[in-house]
N, C-alpha and C positions, 0 to 999 in steps of 0.2 A: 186261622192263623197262618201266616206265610213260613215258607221254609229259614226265613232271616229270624222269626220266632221263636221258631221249635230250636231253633240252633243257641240262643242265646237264652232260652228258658231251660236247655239241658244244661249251658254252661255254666249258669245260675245255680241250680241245683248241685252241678257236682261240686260247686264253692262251696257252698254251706254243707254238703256233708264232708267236707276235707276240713274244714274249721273246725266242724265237729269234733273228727276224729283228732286232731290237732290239738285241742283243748284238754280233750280227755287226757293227752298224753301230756300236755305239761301243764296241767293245773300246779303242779309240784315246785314248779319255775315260776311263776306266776305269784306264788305264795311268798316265794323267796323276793322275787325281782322285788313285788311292794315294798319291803321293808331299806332294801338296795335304795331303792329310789328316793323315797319319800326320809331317809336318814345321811341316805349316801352324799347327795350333794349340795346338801350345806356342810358337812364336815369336812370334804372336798373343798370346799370352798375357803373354810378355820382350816386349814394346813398349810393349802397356797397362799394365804395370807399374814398368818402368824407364824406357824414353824419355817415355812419357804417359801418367802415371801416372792411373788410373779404380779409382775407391771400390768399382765392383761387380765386379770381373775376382777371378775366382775358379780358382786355380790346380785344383782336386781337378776343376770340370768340364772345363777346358782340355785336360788331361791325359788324363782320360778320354776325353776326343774324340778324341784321336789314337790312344789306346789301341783306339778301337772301330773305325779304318782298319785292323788287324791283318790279319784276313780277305783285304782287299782285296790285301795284300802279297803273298798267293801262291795268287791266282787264276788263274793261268796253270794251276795243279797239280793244281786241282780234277778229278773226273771230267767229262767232257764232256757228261753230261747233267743236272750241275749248275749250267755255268756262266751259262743261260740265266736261273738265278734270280737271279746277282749283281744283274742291273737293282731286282731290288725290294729290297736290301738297301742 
């Protein structure tokens, strides 16, 4: 392997053990965010529309936001050598 290798498979490596440790430290966050997410904005979206009402609140992206917390709902289940990737998702 060339020196451009070795350089970019160390880089590699210290990623994934910085996720690692990352993860470890905010599973806690991670717990909380899903529920944030996946509750947060469609209610978000019932407030700027009924209680205060805003011309730009757009129900299809709302919706989709919560829709895109899905993942995060059953990250406990993941394999273990994935869950170090949730941080970048």
């Amino acid at each position: 392997m060339t020196s451009t290798g070795f350089i970019i498979t160390a880089w590699f490596t210290r990623l994934i053990e910085f996720l690692r440790r990352d993860y470890a430290r905010n599973e806690v966050t991670l717990g909380v965010a899903r529920y944030v997410g996946w509750w947060g904005h469609p209610l978000y979206y019932l407030i700027w529309t009924v209680i205060l009402p805003q011309p730009y609140e757009s129900a299809w992206l709302r919706f989709a936001s919560g829709i895109s917390f899905i993942p995060f709902l059953f990250y406990k289940h993941y394999p273990v050598q994935f869950q170090p990737w949730l941080n970048l998702y």
